[in-house]
C-alpha positions in Angstrom: 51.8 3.0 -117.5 50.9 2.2 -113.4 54.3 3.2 -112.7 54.0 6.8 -114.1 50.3 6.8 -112.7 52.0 6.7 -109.5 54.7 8.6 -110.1 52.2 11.4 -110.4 49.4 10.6 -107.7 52.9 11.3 -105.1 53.9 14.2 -106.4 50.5 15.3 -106.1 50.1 14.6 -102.5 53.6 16.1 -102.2 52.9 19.2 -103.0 49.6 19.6 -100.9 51.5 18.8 -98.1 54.3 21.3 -98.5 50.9 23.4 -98.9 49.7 22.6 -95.4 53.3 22.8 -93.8 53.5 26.3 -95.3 49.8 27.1 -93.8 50.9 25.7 -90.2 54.4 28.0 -90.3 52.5 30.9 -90.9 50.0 30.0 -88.2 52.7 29.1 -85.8 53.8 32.5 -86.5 51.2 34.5 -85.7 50.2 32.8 -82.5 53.8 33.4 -81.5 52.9 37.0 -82.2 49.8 37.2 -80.0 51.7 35.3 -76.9 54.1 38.1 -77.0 51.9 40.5 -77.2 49.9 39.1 -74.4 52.6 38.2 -72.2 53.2 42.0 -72.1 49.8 42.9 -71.4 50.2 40.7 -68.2 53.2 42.3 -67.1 52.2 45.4 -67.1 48.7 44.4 -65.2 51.2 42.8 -63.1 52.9 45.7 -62.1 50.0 47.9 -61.6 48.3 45.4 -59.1 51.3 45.3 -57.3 51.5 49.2 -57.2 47.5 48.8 -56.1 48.3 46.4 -52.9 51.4 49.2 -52.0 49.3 51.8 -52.1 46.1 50.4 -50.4 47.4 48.1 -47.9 48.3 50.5 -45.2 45.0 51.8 -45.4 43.4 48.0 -44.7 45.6 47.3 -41.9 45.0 51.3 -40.8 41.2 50.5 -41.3 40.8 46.9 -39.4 42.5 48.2 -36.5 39.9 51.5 -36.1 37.2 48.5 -36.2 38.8 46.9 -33.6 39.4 49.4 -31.4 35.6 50.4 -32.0 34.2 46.5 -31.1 36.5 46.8 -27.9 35.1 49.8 -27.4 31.2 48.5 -27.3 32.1 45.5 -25.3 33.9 47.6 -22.5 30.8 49.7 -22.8 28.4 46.9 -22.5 30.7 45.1 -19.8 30.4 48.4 -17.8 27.0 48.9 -18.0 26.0 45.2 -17.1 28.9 45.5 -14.1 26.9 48.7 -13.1 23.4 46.7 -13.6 24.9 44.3 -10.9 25.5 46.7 -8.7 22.3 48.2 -8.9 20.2 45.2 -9.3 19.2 45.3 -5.3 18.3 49.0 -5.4 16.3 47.8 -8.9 14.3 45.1 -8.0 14.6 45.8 -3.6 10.4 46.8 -4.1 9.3 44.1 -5.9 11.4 41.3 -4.1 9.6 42.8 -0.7 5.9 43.2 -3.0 6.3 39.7 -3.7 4.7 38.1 -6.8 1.1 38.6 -7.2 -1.3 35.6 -9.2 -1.9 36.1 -12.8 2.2 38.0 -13.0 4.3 36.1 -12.2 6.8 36.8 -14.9 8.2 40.5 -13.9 8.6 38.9 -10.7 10.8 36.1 -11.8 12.2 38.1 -14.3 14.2 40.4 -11.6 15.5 36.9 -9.4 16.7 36.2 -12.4 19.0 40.0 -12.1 19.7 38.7 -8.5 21.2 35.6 -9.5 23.3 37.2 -12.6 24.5 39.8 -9.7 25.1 37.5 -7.2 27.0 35.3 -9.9 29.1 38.2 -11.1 30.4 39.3 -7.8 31.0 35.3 -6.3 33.5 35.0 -9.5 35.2 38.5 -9.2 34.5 40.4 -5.9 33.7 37.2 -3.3 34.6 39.8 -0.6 31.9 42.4 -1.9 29.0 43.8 0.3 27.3 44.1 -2.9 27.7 40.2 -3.0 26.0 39.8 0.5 23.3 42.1 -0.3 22.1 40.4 -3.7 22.6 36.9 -1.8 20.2 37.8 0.8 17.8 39.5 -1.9 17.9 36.8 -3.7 17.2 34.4 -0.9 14.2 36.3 0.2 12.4 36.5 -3.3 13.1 32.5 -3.6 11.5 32.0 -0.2 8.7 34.1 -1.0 8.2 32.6 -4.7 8.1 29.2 -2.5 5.3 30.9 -0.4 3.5 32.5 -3.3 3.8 28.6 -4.9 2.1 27.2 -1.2 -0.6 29.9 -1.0 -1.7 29.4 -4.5 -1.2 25.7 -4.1 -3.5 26.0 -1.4 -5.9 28.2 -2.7 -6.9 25.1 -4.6 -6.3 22.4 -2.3 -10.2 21.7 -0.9 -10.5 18.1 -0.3 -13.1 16.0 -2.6 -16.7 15.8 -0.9 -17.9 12.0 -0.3 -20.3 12.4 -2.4 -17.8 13.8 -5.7 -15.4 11.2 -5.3 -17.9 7.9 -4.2 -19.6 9.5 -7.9 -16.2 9.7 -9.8 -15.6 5.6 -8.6 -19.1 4.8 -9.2 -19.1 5.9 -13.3 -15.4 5.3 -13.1 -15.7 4.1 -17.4 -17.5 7.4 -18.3 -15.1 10.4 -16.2 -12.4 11.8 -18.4 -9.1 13.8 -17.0 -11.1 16.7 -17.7 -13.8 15.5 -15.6 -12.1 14.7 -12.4 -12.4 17.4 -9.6 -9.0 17.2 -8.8 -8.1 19.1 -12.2 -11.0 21.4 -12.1 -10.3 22.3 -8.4 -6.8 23.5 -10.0 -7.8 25.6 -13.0 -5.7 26.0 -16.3 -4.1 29.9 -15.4 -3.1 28.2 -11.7 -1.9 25.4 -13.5 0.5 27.0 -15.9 1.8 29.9 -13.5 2.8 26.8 -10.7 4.5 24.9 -13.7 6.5 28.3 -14.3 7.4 28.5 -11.0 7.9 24.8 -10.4 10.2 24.9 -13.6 12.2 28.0 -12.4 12.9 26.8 -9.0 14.0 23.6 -9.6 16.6 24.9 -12.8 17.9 27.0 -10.0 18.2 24.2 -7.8 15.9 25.3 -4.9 13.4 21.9 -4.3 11.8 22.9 -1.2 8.8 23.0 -4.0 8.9 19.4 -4.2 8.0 19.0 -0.3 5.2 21.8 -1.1 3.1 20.2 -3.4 3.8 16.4 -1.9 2.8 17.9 1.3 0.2 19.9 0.2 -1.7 17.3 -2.5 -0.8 14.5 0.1 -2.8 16.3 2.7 -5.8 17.1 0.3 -5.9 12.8 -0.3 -5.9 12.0 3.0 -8.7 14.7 3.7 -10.8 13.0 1.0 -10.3 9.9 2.1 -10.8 10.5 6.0 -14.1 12.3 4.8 -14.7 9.4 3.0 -14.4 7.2 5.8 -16.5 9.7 8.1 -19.0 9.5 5.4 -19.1 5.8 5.6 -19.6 5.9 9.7 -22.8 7.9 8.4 -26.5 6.2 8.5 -26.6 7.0 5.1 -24.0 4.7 3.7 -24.4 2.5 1.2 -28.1 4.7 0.0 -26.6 7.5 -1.8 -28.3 8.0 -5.7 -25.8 7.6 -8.3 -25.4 10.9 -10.1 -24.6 11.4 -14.3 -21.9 12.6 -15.8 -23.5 15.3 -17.1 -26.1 16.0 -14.5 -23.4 16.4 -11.9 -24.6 17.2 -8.6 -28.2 16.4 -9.6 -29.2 12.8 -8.5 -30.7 10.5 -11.4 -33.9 9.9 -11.7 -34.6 5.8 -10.8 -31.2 5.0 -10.3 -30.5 4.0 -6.8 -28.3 1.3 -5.9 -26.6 0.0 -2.6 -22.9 -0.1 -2.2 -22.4 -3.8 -2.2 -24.2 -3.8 -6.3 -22.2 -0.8 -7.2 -19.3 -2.2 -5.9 -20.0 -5.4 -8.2 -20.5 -3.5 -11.0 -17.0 -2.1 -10.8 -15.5 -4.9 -10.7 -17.2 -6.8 -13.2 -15.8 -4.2 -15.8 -12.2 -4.7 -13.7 -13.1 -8.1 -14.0 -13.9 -8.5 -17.7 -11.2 -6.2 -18.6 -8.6 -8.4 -17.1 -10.8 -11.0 -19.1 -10.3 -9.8 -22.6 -6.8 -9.0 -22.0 -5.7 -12.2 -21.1 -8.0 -14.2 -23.9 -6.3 -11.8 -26.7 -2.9 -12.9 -25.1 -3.3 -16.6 -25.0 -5.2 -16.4 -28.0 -2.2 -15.0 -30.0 0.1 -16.7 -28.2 -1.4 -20.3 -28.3 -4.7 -20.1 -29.9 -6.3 -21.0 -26.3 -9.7 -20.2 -25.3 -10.3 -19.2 -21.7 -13.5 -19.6 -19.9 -14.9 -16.7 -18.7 -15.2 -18.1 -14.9 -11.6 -19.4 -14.8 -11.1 -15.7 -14.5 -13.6 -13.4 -12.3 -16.3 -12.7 -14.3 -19.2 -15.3 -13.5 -17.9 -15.0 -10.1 -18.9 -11.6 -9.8 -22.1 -11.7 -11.3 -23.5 -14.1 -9.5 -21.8 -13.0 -5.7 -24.1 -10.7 -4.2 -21.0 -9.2 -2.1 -21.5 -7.6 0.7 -23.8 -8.1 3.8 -23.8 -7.1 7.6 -20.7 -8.6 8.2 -18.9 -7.4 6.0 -19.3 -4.0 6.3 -16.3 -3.3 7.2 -14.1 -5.2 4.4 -16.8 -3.7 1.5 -16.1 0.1 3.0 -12.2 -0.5 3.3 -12.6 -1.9 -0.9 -14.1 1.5 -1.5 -11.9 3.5 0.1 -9.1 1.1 -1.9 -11.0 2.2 -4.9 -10.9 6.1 -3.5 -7.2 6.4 -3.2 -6.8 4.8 -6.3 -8.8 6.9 -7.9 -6.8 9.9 -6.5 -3.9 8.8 -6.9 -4.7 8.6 -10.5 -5.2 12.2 -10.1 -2.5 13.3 -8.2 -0.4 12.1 -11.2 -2.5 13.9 -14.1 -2.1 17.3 -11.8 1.5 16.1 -11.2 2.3 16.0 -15.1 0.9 19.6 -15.8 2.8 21.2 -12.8 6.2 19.6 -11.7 9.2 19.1 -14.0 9.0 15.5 -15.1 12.7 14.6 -13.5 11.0 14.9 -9.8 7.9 13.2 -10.8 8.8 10.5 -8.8 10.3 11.8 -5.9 6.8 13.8 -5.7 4.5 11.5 -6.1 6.5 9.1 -3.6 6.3 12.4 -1.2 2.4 12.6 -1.8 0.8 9.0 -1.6 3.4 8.1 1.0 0.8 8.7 4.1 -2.4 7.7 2.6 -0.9 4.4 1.3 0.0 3.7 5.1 -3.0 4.8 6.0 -4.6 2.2 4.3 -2.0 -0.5 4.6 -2.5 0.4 8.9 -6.6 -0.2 7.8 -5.5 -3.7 6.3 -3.7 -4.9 9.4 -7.0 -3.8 11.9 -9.8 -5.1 9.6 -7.7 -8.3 9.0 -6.7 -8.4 13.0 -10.7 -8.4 13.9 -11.4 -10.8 10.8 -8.8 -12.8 12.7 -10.7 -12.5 16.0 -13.8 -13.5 14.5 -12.0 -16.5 13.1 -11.0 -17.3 16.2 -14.9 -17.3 17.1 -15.3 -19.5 14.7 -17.2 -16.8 12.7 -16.2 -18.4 9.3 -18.6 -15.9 7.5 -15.9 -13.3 8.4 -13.4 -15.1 6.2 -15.7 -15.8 3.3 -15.3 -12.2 3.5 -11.4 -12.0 3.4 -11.8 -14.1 0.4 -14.1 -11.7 -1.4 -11.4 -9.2 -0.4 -8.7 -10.6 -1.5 -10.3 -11.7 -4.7 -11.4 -7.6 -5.6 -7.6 -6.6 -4.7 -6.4 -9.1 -7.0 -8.5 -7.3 -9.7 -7.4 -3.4 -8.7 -3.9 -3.9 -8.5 -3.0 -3.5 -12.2 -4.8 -0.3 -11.6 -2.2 0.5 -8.7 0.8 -0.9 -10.6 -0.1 1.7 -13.6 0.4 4.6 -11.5 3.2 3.6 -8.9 6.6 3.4 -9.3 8.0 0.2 -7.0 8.7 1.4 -3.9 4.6 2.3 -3.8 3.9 -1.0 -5.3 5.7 -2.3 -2.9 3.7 -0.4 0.1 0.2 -1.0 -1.4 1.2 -5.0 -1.6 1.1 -5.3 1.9 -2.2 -4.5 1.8 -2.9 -7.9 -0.6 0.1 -9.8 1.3 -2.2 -9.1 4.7 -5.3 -10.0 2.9 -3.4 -13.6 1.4 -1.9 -14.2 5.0 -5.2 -13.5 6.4 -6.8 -15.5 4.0 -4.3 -18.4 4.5 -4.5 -18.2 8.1 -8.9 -19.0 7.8 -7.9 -21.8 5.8 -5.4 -23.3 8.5 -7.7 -22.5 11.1 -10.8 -23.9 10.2 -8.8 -27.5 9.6 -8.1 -26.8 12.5 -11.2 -26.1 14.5 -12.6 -29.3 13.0 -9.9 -31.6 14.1 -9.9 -29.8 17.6 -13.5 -30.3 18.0 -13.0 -34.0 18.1 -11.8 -33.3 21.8 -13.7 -34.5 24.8 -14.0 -35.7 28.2 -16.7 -37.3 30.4 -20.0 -35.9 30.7 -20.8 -32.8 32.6 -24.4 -31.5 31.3 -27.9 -32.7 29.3 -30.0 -30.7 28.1 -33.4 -31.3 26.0 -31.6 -31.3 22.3 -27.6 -31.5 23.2 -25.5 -33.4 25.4 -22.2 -31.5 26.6 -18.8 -33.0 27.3 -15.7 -31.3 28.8 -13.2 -30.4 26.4 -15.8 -30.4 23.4 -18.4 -28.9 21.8 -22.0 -30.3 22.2 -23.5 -33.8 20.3 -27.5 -33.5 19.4 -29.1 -36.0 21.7 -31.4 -37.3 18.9 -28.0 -38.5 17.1 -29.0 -35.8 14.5 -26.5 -34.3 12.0 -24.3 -32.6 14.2 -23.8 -28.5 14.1 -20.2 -28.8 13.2 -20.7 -31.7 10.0 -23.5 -28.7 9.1 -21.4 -25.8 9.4 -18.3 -27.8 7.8 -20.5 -28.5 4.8 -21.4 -24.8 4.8 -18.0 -23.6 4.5 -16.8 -25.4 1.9 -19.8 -25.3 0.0 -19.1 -21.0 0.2 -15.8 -22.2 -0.6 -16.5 -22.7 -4.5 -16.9 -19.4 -5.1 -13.9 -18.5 -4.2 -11.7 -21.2 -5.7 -9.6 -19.1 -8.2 -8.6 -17.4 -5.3 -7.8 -20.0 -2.9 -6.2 -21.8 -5.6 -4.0 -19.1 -5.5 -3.3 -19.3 -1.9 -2.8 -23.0 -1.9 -0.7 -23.3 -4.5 2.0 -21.8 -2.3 1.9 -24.3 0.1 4.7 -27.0 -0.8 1.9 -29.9 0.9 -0.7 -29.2 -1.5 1.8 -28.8 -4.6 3.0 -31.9 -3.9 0.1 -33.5 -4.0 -0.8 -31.5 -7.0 2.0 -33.0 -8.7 1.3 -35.8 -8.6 -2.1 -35.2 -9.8 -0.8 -33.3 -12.7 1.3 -36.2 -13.8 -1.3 -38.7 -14.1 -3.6 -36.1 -16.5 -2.4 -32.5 -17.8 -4.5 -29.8 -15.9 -5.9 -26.7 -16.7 -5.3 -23.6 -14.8 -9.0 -23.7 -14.0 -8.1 -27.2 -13.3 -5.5 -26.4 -10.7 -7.0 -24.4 -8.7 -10.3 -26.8 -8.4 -7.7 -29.5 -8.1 -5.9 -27.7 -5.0 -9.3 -27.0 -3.4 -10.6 -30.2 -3.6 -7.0 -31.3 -1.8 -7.8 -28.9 1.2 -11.8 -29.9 1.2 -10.5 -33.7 1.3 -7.6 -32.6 4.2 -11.4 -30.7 5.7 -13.3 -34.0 5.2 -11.1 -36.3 7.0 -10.6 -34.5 9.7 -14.5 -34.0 10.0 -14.7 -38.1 9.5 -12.3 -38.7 12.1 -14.1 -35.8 14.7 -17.5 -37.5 14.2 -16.3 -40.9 14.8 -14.6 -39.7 18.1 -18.0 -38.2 19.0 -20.2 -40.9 18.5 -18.0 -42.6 21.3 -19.9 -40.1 23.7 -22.9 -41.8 23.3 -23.9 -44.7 25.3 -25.7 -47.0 23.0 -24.4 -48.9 20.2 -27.1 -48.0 17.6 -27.2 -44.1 18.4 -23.2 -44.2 18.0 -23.7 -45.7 14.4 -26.8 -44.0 13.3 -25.4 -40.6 15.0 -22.1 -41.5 12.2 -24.4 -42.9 9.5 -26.9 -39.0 10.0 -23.8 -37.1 9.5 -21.7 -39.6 6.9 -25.2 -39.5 4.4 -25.1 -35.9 5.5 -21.9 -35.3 4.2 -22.5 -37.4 0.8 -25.6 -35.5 -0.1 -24.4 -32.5 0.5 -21.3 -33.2 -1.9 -23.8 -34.6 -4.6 -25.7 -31.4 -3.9 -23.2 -29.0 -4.7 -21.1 -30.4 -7.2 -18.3 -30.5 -4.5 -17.6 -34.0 -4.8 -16.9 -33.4 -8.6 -13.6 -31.2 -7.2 -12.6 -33.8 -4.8 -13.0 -36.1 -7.2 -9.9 -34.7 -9.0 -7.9 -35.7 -6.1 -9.5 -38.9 -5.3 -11.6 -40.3 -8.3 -13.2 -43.1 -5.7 -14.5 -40.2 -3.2 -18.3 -40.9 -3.9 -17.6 -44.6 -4.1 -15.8 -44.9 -0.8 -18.6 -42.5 1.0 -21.1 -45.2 0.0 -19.4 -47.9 0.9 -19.1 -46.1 4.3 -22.8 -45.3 4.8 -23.1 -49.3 3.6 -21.2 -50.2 6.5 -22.0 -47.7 9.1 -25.9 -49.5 8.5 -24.0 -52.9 8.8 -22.5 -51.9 12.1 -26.0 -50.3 13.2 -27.8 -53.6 12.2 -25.3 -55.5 14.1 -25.9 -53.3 17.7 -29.3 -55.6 17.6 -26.5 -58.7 17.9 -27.4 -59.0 21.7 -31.5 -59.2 21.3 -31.7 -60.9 18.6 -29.1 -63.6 20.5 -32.3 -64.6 22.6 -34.2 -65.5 19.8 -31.8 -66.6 17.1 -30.6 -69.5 16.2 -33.3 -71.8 17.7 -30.4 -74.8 17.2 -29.7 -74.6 20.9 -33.9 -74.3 22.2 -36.0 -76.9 23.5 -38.0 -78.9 21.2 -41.5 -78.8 22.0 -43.2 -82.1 22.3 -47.0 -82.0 21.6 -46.9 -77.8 22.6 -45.1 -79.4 26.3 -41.3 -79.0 27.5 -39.8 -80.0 30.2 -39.8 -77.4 33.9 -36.0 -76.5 33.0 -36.7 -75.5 29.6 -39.6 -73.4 30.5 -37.4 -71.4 32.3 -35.6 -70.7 29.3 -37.8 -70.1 26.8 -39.6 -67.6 30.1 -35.9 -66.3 30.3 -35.4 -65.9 26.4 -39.2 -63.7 25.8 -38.5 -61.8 28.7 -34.8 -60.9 27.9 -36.2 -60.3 24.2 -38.7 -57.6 25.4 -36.5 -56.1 27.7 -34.1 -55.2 25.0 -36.9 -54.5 22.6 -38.6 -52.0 25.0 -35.2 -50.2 25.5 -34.5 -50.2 21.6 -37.5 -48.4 21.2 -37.5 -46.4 23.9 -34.1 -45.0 22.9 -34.5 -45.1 19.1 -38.0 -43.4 18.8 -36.0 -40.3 20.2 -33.4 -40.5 17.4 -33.6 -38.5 14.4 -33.3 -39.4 11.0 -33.6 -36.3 8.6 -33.3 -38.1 5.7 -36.8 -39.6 4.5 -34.8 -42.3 2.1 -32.3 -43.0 4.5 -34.6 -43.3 7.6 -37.3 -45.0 5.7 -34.5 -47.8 4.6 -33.1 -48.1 8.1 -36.7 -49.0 8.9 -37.0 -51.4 6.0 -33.6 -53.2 7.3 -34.6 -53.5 10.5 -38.0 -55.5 9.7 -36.0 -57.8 7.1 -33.3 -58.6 10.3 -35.2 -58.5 12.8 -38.8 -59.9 12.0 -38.0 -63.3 10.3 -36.4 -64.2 13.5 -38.8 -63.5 15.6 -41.2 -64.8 13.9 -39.5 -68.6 13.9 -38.8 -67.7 17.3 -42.6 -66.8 17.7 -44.0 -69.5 15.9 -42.4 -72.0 17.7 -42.6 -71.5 21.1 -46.0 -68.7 21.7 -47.9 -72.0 21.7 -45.8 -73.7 24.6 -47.2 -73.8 27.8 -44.1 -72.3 29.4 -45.6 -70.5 31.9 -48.8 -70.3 33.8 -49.2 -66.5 32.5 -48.2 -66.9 28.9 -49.1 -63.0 28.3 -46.8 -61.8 30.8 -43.7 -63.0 28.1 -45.7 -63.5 24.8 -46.1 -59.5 24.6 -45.5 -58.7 20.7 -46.7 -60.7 18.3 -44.6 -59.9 14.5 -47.1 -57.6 13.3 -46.4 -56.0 16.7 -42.8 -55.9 16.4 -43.3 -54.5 12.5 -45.4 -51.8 13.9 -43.0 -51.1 17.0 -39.8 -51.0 14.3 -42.0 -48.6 12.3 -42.0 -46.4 14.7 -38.2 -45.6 15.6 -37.1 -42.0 14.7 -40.4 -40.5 15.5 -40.8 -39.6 19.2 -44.6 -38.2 18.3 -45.4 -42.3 18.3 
């Protein structure tokens, strides 16, 4: 029964599928129908296209050809009519070439150069032998001459040098004056502006830079100008008075305000100062998380230097005319960025500043050649001065080196390379005044306060601190001031470094550090050559004791004043025993002084060697030398006081203890010496040798260093 079951289901399936197989013929059949039928239609489309492409192809090729012909036509039209231009571009623009341009339109006139040069172009590549080639050549060098004129006369139009008064204002309230605020700009207004960039632009893309020695010789003239009537101005009696005006107020003075020179001047370079300041602590800050101090830098420095005075007049005016051409030079390159094409900037600007920047480099070299003459005076004031200088030109040269390229950097660092050598040169010299003063010779004058010697300078007769220990003291006192500075300078010079070095390796060393360190090198180099001058000076006096108490006057001098000024606190950074080994030099300087009274008190001390009284009587021979030993005592003791009552002591705790020591050494002997022989009848006139009793000696001792007694 499964086996016919599936007899059945296959016959089944059999016949669906002969079904389907009959279907898909008949399909097959018709689709056979409808690609003949189709294939037809193609063919005939076929052969009508290509009887379409017969038919209109001549006509295309007939058609492009007519457009070609017309295009070659317009561009033989065009090419004609732009040959023809050529030729009449002289005749065309002849009037306005000769008219010149005028201020305000400038474009017609540059608009027909520009015909001149497409002429002149045209006939140098395709008629070279033209007239018409000559004529638009000289045309066209005619306009460009007169556009260069045009470009002088309006440059000039514009060019009035600053007023003292304008530009001494525009440094004064240097933080609060814009661009738009300087003169400079406004002298040039925006129309003149643009119209000289136009023509600046259009001259140099057609390669003709006498503009570039126009405007450098031009602006160059209107710095100098503003700074020679600056430096007229400062030849004025009213230099250094003139009211500071406001920004807004301009030309009106401010009501209250009136400050010399020497404070603004300060003030200006406080804000340098303190600007320099905060740059550097936000560098080392990021950089190392180091704090800096504000006087390691300028800042205190300034504050509390009153700059200026008489004698330096000169260096303070030559700072603010530093300051002037800076400030115009600033300026120049503001007006120089509106007008000139930036590819000549430099070549401009080096054109423009070139003679002011050796005007004041020339300046440098003069005040620094009279500073050195006044050095050579021995006017030290003059290089405190140089210092000061040198210190403010330290702070305005970022401000140069923003706005020159290197070859003005270069110039304007003379100007701080004279200051340093200038600077360095004081420093040499005034070691070397004080070692030379130790120079000297026999005696050749006296007078009431001095005593002179050939080949020297003069030592006070009282044995008083002498003018050179003084004047030493002085200088390097000023010196403190200016340490960051003279650090600077020093630290150049391979006999300090060394000794810096060595310094450095014991103990690490701030920058601030350094520069005291190198300072307090040169005041010890200063110091021992002023130790070694007084000690050859004392030798000039006759006496023992004014020899030692002229050295002990100027070696307590020198401690004090060291003690006085914190200087011994640098020095001590270079020789930590400094104060120690003063004293012990004042201890025995007054140990040499106590031993010039070796030769009186020899008469009366030690008694081993006297006669022995026997019941208040000695022998004849022995009274002659007890007569011989009072006598020879007062003799010396008269002279002593004679002399030392003349001498001067300035210092009350010094002279008071010199007094002090001489009644402990001196008075005990005497009186044993007293006591044991005023009683002997040694002589028939005992008054004649007992003259002094010890109260009398105390009193007589008391009154050294006072010639009033």
């Amino acid at each position: 029964m499964s086996t016919l079951e599936n007899t059945l289901q296959i016959e089944i399936k059999l016949e669906k599928e002969k079904t389907n197989q009959a279907l898909l013929k008949d399909h097959v059949e018709k689709y056979s129908e409808l690609t003949q039928s189709m294939s037809k239609i193609l063919n005939s489309f076929e052969q009508r296209l290509g009887k379409l492409e017969h038919t209109i192809l001549p006509v295309y090729n007939i058609t492009k050809n007519l457009q070609k012909q017309q295009q070659n036509l317009d561009s033989t039209l065009q090419c004609m009519e732009q040959v023809l231009s050529h030729y009449d571009a002289s005749q065309d623009v002849c009037n306005l070439i000769h008219q010149g341009p005028s201020e305000g339109n400038i474009g017609s006139f540059l608009d027909g150069l520009n015909k001149l040069k497409k002429a002149k172009d045209y006939f140098l590549n395709n008629n070279p032998q033209s007239v018409e080639l000559e004529n638009v050549t000289s045309l066209f060098n005619n306009g460009c001459e007169t556009l260069n004129n045009h470009f002088k006369s309006l440059l000039k139009k514009h060019n009035a040098p600053l007023k003292p008064v304008d530009l001494l204002d525009m440094i004064y309230i240097e933080e609060d004056s814009s661009n738009e605020d300087c003169p400079s700009i406004k002298q040039v207004p925006p129309s003149a502006r643009e119209e000289l960039n136009v023509m600046a632009q259009w001259l140099d893309n057609n390669l003709r830079r006498e503009y570039v020695q126009i405007f450098g010789d031009e602006r160059s003239e209107v710095i100098m100008r503003s700074l020679q009537n600056l430096k007229d101005h400062q030849k004025s009696g009213s230099w250094g008075n003139e009211p500071l005006r406001t920004r807004h107020g301009y030309g009106r003075a401010e009501a209250g305000i009136k400050k010399t020179t020497s404070a603004r001047l300060q003030q200006i370079f406080e804000r340098k100062a303190n600007k320099m300041f905060m740059k550097a602590s936000q560098t080392l800050g990021q950089s190392a998380g180091l704090a800096m101090r504000k006087n390691s830098s300028f800042g205190d420095i300034l504050a509390a230097e009153e700059y200026g005075n008489d004698n330096d007049q000169e260096l303070e005016k030559y700072l603010v005319l530093l300051l002037g051409l800076q400030k115009l030079l600033v300026w120049e390159r503001q007006l120089l960025n509106d007008i000139v094409p930036p590819s000549r900037h430099n070549e401009v600007f080096s054109r423009l500043s070139q003679p002011s920047i050796e005007m004041v480099v020339k300046d440098a070299e003069q005040i620094t050649s009279k500073v050195m003459r006044s050095i050579g005076r021995k006017e030290w004031s003059a290089a405190l001065g140089i210092f000061s200088a040198l210190k403010h030109v330290q702070i305005l040269q970022p401000d140069i080196d923003r706005i020159c390229d290197s070859t003005q950097k270069q110039q304007l660092s003379g100007v701080l390379n004279r200051l340093q050598q200038t600077a360095s040169k004081a420093l040499e010299q005034f070691i070397e005044s004080v070692r030379n003063d130790a120079g000297g010779g026999g005696m050749v004058s006296m007078t009431s306060s001095t005593i002179s010697y050939g080949g020297g300078s003069s030592v006070p007769r009282d044995a008083t601190v002498y003018e050179l220990t003084s004047n030493t003291i002085w200088f390097l006192e000023q010196l403190q001031e200016h340490c960051d500075t003279i650090g600077g300078l020093l630290q150049t010079e391979a006999i300090y470094t060394n000794d810096l070095d060595r310094i450095a390796s014991q103990k690490a060393l701030t920058m601030e550090q350094k520069n005291k360190a190198l300072l307090g090198i040169y005041v010890r180099k200063v110091l021992a050559e002023l130790n070694y001058t007084i000690a050859t000076k004392s030798e000039q006096y006759s006496d023992t004791a004014t020899k030692q108490l002229f050295k002990l006057n100027n070696t307590h001098y020198i401690l004090k004043s060291l003690q006085r000024s914190s200087l011994i606190e640098i020095v001590a950074l270079t020789e930590h025993d400094c104060e120690r080994r003063y004293q012990k030099m004042i201890q025995d300087l007054k140990k040499a002084y106590l031993g010039s009274w070796s030769k009186m008190l020899s008469f009366i001390h030690p008694l081993d060697d006297m006669p022995r009284p026997i019941n208040g009587k000695v022998k004849d021979k022995e009274r002659a030398t007890i007569k011989d030993r009072f006598f020879n005592f007062n003799k010396e003791l008269d002279e002593a006081v004679k002399i030392q009552r003349a001498i001067s002591v300035p210092d009350v705790l010094l002279r008071e203890g010199i007094k002090r020591d001489n009644t402990e050494h001196i008075v005990p002997k005497y009186n044993a010496f007293f006591e044991g022989y005023s009683d002997v009848q040694f002589s028939k006139n005992i008054d004649k040798y007992v003259k002094y009793r010890p109260s009398d000696v105390t009193t007589m001792l008391n009154s050294f260093f006072d010639d009033t007694v």
